[in-house]
mmCIF file of the N, C-alpha and C atoms, coordinates in Angstrom:
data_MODEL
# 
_entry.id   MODEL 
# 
loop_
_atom_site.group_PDB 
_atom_site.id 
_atom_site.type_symbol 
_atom_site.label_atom_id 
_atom_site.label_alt_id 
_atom_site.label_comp_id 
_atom_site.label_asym_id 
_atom_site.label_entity_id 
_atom_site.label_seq_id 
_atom_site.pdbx_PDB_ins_code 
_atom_site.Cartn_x 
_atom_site.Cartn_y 
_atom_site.Cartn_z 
_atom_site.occupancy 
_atom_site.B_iso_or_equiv 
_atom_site.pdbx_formal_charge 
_atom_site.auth_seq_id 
_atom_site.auth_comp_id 
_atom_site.auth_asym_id 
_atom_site.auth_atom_id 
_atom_site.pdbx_PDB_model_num 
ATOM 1   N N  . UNK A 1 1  ? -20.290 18.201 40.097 1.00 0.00 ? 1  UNK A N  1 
ATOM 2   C CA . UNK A 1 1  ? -19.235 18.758 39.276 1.00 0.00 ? 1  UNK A CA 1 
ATOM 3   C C  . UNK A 1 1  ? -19.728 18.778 37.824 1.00 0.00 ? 1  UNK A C  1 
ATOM 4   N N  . UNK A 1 2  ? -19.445 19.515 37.064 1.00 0.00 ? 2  UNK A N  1 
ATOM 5   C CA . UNK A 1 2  ? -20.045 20.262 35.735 1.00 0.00 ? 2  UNK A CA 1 
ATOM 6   C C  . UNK A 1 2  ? -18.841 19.207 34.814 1.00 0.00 ? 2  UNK A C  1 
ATOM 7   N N  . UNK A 1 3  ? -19.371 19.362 33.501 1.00 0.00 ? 3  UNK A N  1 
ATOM 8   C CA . UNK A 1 3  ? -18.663 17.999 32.416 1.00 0.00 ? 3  UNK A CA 1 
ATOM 9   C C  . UNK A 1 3  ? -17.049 19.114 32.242 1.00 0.00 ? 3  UNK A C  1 
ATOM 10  N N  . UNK A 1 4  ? -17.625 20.498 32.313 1.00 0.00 ? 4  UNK A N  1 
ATOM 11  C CA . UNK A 1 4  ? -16.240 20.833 32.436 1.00 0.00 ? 4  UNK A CA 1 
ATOM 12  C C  . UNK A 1 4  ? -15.285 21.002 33.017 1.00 0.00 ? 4  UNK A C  1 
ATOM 13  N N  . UNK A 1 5  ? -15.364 20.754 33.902 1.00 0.00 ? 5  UNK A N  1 
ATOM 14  C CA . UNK A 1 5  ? -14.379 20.569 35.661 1.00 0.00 ? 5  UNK A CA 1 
ATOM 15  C C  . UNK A 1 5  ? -13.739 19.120 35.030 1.00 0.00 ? 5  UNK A C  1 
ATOM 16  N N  . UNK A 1 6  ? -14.996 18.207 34.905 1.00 0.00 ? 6  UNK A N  1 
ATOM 17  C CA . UNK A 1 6  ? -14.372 16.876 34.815 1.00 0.00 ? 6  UNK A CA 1 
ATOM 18  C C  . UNK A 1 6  ? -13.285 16.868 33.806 1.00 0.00 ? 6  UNK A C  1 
ATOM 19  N N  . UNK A 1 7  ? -13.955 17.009 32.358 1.00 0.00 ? 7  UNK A N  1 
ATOM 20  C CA . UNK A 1 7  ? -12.709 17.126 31.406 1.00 0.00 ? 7  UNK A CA 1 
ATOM 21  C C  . UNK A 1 7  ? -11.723 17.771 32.353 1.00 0.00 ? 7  UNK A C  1 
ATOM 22  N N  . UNK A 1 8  ? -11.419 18.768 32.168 1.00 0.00 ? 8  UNK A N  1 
ATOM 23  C CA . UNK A 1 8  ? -10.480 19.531 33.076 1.00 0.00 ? 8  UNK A CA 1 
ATOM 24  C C  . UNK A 1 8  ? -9.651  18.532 34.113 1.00 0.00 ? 8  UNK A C  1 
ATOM 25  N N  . UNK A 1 9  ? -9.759  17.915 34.721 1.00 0.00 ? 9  UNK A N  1 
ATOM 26  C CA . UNK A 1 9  ? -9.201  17.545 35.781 1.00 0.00 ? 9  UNK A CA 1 
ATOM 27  C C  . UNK A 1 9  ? -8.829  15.736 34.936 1.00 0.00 ? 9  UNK A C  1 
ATOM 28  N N  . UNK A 1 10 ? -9.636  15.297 33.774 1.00 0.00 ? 10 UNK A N  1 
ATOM 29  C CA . UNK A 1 10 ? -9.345  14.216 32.977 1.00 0.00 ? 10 UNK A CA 1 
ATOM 30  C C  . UNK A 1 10 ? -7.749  14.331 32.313 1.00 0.00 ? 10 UNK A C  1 
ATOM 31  N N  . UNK A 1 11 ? -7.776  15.667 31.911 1.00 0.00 ? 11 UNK A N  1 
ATOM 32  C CA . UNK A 1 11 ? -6.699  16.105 30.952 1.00 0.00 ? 11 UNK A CA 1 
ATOM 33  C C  . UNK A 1 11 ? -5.599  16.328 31.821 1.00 0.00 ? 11 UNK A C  1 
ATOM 34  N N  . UNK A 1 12 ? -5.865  16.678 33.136 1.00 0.00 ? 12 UNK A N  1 
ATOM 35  C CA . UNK A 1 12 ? -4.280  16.394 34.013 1.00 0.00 ? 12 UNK A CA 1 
ATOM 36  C C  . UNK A 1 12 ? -3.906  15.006 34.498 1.00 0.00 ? 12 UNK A C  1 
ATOM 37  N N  . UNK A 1 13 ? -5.024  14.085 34.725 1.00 0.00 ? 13 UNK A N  1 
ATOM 38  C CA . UNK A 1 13 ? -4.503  12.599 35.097 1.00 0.00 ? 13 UNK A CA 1 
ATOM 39  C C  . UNK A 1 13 ? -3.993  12.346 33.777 1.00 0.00 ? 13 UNK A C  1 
ATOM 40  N N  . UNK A 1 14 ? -4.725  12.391 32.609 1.00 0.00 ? 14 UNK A N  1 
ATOM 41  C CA . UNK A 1 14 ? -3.909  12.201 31.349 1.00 0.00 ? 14 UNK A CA 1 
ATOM 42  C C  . UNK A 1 14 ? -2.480  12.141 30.933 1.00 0.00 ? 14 UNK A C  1 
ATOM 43  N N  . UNK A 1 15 ? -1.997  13.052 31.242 1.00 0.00 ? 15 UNK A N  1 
ATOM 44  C CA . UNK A 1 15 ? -1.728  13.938 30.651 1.00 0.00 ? 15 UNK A CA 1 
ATOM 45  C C  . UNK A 1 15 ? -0.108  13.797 31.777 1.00 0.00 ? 15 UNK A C  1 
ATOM 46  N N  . UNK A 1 16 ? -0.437  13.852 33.270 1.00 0.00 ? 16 UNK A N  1 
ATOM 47  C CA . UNK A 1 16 ? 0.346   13.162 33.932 1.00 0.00 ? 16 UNK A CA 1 
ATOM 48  C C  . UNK A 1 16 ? 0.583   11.637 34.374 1.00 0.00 ? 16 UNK A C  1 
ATOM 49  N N  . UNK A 1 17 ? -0.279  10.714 33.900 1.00 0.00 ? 17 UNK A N  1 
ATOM 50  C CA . UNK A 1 17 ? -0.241  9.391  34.088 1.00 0.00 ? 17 UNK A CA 1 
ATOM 51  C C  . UNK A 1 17 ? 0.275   8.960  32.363 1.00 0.00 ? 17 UNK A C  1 
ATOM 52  N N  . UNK A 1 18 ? 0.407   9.611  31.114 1.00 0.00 ? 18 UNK A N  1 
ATOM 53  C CA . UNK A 1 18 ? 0.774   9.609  30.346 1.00 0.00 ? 18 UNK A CA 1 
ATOM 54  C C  . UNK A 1 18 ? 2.215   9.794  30.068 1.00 0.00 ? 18 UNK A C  1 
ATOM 55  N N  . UNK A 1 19 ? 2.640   10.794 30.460 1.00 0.00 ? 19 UNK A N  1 
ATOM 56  C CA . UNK A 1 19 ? 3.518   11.617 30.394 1.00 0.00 ? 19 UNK A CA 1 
ATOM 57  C C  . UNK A 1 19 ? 3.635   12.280 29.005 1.00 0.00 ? 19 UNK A C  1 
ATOM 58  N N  . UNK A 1 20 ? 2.213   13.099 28.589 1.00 0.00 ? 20 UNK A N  1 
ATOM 59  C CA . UNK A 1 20 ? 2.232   13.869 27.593 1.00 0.00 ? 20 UNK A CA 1 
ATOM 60  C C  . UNK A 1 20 ? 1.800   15.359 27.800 1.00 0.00 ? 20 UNK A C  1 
ATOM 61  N N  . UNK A 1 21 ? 2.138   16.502 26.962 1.00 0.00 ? 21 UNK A N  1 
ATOM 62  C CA . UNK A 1 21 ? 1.866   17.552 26.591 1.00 0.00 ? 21 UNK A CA 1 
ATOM 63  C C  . UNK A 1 21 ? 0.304   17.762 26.730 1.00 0.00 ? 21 UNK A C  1 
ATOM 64  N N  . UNK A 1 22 ? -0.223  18.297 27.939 1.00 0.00 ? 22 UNK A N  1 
ATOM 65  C CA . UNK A 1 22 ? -1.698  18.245 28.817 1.00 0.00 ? 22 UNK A CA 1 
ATOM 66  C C  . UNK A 1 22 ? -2.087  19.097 27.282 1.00 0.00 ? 22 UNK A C  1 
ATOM 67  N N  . UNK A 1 23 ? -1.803  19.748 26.363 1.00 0.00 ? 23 UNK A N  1 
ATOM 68  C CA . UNK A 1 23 ? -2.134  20.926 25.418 1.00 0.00 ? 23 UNK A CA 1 
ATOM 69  C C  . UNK A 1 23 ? -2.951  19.673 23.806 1.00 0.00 ? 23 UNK A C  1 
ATOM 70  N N  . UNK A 1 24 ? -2.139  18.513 23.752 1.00 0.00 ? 24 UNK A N  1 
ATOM 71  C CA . UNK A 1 24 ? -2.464  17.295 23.378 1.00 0.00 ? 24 UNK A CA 1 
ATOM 72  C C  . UNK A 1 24 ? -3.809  16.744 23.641 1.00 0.00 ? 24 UNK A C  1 
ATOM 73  N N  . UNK A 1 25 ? -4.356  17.053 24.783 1.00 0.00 ? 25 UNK A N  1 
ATOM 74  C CA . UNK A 1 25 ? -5.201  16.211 25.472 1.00 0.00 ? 25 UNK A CA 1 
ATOM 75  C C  . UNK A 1 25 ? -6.546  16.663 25.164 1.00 0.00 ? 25 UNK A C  1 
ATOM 76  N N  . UNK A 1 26 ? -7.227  16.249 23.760 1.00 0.00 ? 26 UNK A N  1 
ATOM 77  C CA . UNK A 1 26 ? -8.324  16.944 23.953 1.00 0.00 ? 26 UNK A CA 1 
ATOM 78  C C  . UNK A 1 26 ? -9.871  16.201 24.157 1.00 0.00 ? 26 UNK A C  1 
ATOM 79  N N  . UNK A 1 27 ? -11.234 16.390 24.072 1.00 0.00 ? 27 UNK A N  1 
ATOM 80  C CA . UNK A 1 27 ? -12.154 15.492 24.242 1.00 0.00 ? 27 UNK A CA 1 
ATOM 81  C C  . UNK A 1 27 ? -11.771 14.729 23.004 1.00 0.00 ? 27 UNK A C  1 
ATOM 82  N N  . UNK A 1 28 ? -11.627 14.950 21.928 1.00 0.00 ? 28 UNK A N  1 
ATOM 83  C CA . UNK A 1 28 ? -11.644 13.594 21.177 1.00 0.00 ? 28 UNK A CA 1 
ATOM 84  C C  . UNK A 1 28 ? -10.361 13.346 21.001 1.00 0.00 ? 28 UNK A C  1 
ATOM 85  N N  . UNK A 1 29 ? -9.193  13.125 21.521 1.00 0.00 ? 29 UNK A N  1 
ATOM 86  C CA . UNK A 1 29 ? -7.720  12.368 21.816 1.00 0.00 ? 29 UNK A CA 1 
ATOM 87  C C  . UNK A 1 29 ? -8.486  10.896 21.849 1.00 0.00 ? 29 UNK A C  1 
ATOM 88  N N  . UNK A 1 30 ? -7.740  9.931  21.445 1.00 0.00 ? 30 UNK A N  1 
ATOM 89  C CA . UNK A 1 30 ? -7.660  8.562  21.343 1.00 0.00 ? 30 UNK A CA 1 
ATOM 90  C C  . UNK A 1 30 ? -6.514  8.138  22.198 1.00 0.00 ? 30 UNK A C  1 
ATOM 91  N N  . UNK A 1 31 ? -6.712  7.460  23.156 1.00 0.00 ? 31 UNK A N  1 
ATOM 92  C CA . UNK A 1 31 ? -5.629  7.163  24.406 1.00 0.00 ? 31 UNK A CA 1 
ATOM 93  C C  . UNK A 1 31 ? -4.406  6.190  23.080 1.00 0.00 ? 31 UNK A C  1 
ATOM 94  N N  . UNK A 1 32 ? -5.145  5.600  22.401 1.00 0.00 ? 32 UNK A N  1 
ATOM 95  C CA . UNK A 1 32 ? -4.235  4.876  21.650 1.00 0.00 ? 32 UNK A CA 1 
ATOM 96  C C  . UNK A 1 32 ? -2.761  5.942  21.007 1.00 0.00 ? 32 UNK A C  1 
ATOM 97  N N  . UNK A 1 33 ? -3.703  7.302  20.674 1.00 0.00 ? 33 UNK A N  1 
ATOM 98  C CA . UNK A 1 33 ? -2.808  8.084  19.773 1.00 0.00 ? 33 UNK A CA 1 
ATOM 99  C C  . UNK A 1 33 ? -1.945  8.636  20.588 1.00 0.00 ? 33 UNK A C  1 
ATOM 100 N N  . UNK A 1 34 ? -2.323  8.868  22.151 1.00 0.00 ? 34 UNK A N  1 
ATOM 101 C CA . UNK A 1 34 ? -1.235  8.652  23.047 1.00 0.00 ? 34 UNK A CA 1 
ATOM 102 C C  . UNK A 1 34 ? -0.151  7.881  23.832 1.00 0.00 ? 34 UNK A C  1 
ATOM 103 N N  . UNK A 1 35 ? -0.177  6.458  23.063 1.00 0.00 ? 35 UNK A N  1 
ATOM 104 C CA . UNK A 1 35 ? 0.638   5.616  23.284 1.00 0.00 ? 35 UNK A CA 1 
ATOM 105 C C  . UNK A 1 35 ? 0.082   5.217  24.152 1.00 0.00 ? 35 UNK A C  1 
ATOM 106 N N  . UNK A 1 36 ? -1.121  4.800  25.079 1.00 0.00 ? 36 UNK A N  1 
ATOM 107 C CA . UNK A 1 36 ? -1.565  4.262  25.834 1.00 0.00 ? 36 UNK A CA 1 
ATOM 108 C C  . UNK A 1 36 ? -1.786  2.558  25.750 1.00 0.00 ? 36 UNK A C  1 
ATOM 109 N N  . UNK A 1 37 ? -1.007  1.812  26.278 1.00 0.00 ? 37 UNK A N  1 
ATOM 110 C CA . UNK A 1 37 ? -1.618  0.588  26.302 1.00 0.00 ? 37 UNK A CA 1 
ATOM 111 C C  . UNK A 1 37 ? -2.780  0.251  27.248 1.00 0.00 ? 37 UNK A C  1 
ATOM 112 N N  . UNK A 1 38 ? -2.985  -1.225 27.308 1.00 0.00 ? 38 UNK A N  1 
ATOM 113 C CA . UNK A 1 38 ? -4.157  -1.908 28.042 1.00 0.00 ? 38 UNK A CA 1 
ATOM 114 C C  . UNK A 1 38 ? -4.026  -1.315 29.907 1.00 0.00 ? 38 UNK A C  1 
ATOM 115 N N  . UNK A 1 39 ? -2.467  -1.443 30.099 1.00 0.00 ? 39 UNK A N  1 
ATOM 116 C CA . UNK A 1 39 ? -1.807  -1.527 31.193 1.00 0.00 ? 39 UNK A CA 1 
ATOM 117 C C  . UNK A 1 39 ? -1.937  -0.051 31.680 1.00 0.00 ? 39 UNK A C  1 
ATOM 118 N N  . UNK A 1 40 ? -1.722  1.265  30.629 1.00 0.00 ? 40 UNK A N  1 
ATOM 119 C CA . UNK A 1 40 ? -2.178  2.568  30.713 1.00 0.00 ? 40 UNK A CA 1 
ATOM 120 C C  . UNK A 1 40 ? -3.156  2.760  30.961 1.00 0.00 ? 40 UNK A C  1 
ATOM 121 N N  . UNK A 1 41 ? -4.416  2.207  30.307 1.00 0.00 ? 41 UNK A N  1 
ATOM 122 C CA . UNK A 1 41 ? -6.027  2.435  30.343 1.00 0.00 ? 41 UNK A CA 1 
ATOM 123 C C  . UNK A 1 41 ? -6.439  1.717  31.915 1.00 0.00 ? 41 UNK A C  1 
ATOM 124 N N  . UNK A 1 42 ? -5.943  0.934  32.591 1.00 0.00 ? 42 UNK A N  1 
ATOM 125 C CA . UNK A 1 42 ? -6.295  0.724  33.753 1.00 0.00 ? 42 UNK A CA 1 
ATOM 126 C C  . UNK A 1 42 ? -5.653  1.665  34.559 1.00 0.00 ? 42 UNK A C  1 
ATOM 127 N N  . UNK A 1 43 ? -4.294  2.033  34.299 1.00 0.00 ? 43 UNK A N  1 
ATOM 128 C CA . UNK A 1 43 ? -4.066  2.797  35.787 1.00 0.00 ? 43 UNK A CA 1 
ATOM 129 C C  . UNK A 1 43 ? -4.741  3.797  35.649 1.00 0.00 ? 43 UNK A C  1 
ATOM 130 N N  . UNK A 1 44 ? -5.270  4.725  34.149 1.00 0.00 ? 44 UNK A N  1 
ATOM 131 C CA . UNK A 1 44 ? -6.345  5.996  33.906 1.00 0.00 ? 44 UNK A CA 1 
ATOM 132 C C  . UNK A 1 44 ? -7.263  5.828  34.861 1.00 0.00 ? 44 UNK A C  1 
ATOM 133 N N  . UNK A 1 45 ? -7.757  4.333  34.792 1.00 0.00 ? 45 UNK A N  1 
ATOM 134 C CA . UNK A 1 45 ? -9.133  3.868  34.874 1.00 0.00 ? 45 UNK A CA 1 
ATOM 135 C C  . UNK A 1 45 ? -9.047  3.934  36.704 1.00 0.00 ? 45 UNK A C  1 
ATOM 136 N N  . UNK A 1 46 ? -8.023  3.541  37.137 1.00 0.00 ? 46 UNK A N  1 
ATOM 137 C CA . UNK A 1 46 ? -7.665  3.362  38.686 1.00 0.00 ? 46 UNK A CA 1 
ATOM 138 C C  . UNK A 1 46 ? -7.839  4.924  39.131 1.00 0.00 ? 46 UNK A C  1 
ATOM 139 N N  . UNK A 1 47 ? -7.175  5.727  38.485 1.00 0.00 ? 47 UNK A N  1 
ATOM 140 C CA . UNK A 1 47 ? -6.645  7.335  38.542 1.00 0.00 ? 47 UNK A CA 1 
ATOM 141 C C  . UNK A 1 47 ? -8.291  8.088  38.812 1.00 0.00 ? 47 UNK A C  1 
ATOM 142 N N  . UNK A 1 48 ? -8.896  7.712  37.813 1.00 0.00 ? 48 UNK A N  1 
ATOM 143 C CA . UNK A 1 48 ? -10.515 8.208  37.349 1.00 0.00 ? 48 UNK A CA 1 
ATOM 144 C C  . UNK A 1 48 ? -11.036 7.979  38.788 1.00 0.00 ? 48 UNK A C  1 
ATOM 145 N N  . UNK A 1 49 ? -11.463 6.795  39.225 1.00 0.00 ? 49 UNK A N  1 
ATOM 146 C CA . UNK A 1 49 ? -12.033 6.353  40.419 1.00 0.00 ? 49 UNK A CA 1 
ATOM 147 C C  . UNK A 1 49 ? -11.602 6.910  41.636 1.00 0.00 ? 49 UNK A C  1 
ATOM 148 N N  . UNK A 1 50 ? -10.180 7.200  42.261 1.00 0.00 ? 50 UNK A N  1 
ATOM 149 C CA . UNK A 1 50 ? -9.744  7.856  43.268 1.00 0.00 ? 50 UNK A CA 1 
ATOM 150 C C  . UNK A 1 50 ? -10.095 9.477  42.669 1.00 0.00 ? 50 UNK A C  1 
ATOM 151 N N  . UNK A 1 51 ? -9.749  9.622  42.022 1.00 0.00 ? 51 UNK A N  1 
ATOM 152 C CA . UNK A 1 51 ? -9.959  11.616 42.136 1.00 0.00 ? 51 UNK A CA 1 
ATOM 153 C C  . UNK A 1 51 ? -11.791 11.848 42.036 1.00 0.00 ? 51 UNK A C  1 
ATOM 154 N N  . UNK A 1 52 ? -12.423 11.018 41.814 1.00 0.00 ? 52 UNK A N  1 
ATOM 155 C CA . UNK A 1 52 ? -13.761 11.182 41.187 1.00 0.00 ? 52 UNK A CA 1 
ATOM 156 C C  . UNK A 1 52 ? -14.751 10.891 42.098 1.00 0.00 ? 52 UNK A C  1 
ATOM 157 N N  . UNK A 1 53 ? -13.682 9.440  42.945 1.00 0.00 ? 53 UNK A N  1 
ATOM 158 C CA . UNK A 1 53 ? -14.535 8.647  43.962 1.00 0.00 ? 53 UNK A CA 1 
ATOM 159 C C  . UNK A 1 53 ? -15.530 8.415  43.219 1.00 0.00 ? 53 UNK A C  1 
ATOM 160 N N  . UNK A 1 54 ? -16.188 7.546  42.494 1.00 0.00 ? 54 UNK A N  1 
ATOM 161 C CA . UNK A 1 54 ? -16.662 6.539  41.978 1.00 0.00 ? 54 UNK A CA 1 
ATOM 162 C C  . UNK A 1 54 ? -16.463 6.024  41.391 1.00 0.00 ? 54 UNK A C  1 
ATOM 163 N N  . UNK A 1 55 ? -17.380 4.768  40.852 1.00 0.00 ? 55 UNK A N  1 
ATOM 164 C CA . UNK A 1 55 ? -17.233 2.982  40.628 1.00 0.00 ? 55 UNK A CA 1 
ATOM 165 C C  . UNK A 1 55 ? -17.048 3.490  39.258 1.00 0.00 ? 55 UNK A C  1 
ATOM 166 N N  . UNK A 1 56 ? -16.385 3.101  38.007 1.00 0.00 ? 56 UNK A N  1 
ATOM 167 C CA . UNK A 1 56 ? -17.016 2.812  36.582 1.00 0.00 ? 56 UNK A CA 1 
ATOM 168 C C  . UNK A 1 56 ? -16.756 1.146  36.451 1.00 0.00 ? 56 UNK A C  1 
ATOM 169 N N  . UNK A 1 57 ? -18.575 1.165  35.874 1.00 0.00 ? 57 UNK A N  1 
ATOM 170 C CA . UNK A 1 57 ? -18.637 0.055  35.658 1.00 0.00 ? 57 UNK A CA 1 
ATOM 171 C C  . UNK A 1 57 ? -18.056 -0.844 34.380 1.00 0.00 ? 57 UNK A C  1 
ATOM 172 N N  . UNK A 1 58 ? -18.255 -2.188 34.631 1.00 0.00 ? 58 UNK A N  1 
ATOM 173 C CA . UNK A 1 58 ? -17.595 -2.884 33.187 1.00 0.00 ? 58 UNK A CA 1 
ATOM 174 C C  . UNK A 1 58 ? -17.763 -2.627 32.238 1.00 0.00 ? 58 UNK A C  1 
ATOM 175 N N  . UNK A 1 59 ? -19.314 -2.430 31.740 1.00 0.00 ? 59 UNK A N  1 
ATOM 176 C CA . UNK A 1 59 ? -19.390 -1.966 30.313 1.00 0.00 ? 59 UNK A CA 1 
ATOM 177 C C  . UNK A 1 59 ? -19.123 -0.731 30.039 1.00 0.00 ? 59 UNK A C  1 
ATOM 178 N N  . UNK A 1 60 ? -18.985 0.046  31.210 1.00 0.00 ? 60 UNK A N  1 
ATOM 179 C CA . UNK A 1 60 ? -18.312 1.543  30.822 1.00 0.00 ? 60 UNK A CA 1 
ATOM 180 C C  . UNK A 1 60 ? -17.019 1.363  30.106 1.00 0.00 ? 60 UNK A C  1 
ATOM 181 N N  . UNK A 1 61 ? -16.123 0.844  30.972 1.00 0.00 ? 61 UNK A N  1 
ATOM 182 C CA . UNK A 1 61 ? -14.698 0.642  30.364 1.00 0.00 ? 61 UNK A CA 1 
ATOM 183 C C  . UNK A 1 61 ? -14.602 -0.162 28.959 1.00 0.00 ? 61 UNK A C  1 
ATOM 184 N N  . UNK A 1 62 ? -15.520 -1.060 29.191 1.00 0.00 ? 62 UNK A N  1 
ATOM 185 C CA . UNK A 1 62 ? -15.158 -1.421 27.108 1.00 0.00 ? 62 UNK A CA 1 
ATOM 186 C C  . UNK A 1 62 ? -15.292 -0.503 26.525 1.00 0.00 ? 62 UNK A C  1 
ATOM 187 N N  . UNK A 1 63 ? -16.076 0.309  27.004 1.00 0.00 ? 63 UNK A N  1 
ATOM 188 C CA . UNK A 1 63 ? -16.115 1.644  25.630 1.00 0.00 ? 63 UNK A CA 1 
ATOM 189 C C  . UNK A 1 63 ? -14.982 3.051  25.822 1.00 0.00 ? 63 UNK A C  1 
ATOM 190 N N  . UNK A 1 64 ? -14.376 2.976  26.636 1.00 0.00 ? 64 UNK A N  1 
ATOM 191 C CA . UNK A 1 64 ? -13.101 3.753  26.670 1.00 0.00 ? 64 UNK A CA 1 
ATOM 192 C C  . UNK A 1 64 ? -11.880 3.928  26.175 1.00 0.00 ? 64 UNK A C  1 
ATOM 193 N N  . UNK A 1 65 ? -12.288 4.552  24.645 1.00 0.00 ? 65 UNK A N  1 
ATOM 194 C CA . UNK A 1 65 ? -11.247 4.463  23.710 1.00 0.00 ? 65 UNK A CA 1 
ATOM 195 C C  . UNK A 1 65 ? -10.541 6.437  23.529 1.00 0.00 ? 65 UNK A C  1 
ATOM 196 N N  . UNK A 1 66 ? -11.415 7.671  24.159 1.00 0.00 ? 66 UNK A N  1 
ATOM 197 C CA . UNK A 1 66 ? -11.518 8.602  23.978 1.00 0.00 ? 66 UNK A CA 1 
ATOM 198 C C  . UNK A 1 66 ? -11.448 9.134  24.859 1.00 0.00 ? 66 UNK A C  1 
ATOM 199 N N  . UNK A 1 67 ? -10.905 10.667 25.553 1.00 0.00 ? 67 UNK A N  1 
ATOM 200 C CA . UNK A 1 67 ? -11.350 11.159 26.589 1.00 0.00 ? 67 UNK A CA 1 
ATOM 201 C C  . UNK A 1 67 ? -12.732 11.610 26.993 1.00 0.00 ? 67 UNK A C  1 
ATOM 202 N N  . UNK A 1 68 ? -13.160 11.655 25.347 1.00 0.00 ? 68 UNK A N  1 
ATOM 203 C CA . UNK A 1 68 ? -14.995 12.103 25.653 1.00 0.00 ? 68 UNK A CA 1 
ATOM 204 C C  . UNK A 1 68 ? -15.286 10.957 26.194 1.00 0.00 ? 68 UNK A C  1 
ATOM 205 N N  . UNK A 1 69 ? -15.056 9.449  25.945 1.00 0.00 ? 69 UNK A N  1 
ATOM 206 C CA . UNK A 1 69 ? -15.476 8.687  26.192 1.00 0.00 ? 69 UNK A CA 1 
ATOM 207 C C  . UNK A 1 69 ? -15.455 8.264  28.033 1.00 0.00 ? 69 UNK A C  1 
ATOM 208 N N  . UNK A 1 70 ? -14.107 8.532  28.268 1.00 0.00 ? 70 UNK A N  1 
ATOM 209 C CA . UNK A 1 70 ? -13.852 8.603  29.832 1.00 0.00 ? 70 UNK A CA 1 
ATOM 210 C C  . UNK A 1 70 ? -14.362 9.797  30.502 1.00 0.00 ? 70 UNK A C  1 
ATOM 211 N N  . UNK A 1 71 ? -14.672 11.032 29.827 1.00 0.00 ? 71 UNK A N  1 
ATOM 212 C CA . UNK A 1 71 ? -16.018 11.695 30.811 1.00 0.00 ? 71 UNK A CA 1 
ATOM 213 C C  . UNK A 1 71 ? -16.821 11.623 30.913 1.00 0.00 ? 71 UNK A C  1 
ATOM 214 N N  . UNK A 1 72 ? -17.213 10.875 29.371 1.00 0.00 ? 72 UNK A N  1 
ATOM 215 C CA . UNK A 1 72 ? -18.689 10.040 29.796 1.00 0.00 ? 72 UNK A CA 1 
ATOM 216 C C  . UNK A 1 72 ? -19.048 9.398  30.906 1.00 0.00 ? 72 UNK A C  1 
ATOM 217 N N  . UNK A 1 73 ? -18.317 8.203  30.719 1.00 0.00 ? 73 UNK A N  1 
ATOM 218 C CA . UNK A 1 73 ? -18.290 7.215  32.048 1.00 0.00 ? 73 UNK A CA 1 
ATOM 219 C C  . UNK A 1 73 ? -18.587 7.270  33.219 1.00 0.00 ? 73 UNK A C  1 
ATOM 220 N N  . UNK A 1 74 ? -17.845 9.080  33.337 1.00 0.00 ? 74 UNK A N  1 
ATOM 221 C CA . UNK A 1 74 ? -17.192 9.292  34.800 1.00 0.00 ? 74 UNK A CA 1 
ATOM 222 C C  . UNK A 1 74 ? -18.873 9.962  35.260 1.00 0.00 ? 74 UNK A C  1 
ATOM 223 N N  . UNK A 1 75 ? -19.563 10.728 34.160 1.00 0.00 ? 75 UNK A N  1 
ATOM 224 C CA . UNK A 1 75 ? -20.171 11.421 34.411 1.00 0.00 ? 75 UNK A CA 1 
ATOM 225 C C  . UNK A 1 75 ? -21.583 10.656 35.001 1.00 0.00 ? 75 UNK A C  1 
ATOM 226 N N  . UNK A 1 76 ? -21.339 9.489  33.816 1.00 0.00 ? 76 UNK A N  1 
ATOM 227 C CA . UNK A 1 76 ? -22.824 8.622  34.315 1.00 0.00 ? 76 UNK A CA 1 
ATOM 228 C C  . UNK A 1 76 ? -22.388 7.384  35.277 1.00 0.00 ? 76 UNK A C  1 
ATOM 229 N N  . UNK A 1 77 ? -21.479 7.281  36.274 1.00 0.00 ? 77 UNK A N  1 
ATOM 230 C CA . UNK A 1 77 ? -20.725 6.818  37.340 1.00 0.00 ? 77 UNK A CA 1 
ATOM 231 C C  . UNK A 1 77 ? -21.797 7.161  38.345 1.00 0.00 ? 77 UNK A C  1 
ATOM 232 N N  . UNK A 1 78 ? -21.854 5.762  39.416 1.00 0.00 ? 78 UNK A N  1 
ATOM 233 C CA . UNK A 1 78 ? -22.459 6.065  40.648 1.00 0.00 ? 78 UNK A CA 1 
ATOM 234 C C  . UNK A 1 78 ? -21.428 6.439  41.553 1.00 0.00 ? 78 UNK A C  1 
# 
């Protein structure tokens, strides 16, 4: 899958696990500026792994402050 599918399909878990305006959702959105807490960033993080089917690892997720940052992840994911 191409980085743009992924975004793409980032910005609807977003966007519906958020409950924000998918039009909001862009690569550099800050989950924070979406009201995302700790408790948000895991179920993303849960959300990411089932639609993606793969692992992100620990040090991936410390650095998941961005959606660029969560396609990163996803992208360099086994």
């Amino acid at each position: 899958m191409d980085r743009a599918a992924i975004l793409e399909k980032v910005r609807d878990l977003v966007s519906e696990t958020l409950e924000c305006d998918r039009d909001s959702v862009e690569e550099g959105t800050r989950f924070s500026d979406l009201g995302a807490d700790s408790f948000d960033l895991l179920e993303l993080v849960t959300a990411f792994e089932d639609e993606f089917g793969k692992t992100l690892d620990d040090d991936a997720l410390q650095g998941i402050e961005t959606v660029k940052d969560a396609v990163d992840a996803i992208e360099n994911a086994q």
